[in-house]
N, C-alpha and C positions, 0 to 999 in steps of 0.2 A: 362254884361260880364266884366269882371274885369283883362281880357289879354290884354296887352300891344296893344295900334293899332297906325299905323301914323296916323297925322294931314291930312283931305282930303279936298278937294272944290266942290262944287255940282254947276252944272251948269241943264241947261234945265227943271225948276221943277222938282227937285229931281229927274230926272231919269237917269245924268250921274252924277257919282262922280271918280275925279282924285287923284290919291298920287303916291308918289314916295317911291318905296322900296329898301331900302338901307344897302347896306354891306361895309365892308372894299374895296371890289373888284370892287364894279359897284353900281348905280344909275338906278334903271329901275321903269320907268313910268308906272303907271299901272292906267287902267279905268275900274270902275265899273259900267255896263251900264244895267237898266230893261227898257225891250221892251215889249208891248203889242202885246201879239197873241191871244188873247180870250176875246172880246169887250164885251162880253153878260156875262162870266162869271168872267170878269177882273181876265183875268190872265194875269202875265207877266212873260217874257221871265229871268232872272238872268245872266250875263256874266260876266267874270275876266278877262280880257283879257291884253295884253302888247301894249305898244305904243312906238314906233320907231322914230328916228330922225326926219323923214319924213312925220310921223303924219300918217302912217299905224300902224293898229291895227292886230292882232293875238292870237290867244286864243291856239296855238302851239306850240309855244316856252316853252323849259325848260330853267325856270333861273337858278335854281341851286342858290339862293342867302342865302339858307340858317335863311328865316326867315319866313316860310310857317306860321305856327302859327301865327305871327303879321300879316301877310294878310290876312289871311283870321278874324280875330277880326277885323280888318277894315271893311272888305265886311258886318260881322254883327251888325259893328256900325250903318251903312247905314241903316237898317230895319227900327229902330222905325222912321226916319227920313222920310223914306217910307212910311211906314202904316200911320203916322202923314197927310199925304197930300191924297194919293190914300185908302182911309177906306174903309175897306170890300174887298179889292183886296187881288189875290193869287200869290204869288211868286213860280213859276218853273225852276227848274235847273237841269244838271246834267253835269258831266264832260266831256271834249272834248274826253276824251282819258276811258280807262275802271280802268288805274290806277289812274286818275284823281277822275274819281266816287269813288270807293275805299276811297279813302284820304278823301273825302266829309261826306263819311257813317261812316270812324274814328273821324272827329271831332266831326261830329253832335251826337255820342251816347259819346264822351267823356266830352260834356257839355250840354247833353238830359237834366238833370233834371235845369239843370240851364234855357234852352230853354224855356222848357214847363213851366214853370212859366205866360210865355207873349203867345209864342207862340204856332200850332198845327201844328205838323209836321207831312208829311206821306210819305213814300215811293212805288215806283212803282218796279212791278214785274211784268214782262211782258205784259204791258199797264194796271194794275190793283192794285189800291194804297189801301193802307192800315194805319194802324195808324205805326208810327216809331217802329222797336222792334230792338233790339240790336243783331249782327248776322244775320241779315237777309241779302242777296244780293240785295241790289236795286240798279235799275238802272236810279231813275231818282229821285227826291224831289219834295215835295210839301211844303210851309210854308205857314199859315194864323193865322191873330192876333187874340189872342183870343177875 
């Protein structure tokens, strides 16, 4: 992907990475954490979440920082990084919020053909995935390397 992303640090074998998203106005720490929920079919869990002074994290906070696009090309900087270590695993996500999913099914069809290149993406519709199609309402993602 060829959009701008902060510089991140991967801690726990690839499966948390830290950056700082930055504006004119604020400084906000952000972690990108995959958690394993499906040992037998290695899936993992996908999170964005914010980190606070105090080292609580939240996946509900609006920043408002005005640099959505570069965050989220960070989070998919992260993938091949991923897939590099966990091979043959599946990444599961979807937004904390229904306008968060939304935002997720705009990036992911505004750089589908650059994805599908490496990756296989599918979306869910009411617990029932399919291959990614542009338009669709999904509610959840799937990614796995090709």
């Amino acid at each position: 992907m060829e959009q701008p992303s902060y510089p991140f640090k991967k801690y726990k074998r690839e499966l948390l990475f830290e950056f700082e998203s930055v504006s004119e106005i604020k400084t906000i720490r952000k972690v990108i954490a995959y958690e394993l929920i499906d040992d037998k079919q290695k899936v993992f869990n996908l999170s964005l979440v914010d980190k606070n002074d105090d080292g609580k994290i939240s996946d509900m906070v609006v920043s408002n920082n005005n640099d959505m696009e570069m965050v989220l090309a960070t989070v998919i900087q992260t993938l091949p990084i991923f897939f590099s270590e966990f091979e043959g695993s599946k990444i599961f996500f979807s937004g904390s919020t229904p306008s968060r999913t939304r935002l997720y099914r705009i990036i992911i069809a505004k750089f589908q053909k650059e994805f599908e290149r490496e990756y296989s993406i599918f979306g869910f519709i009411n617990q029932i995935a399919e291959p990614f199609q542009q338009g669709n309402k999904y509610e959840a993602f799937l990614i796995s390397k090709k």
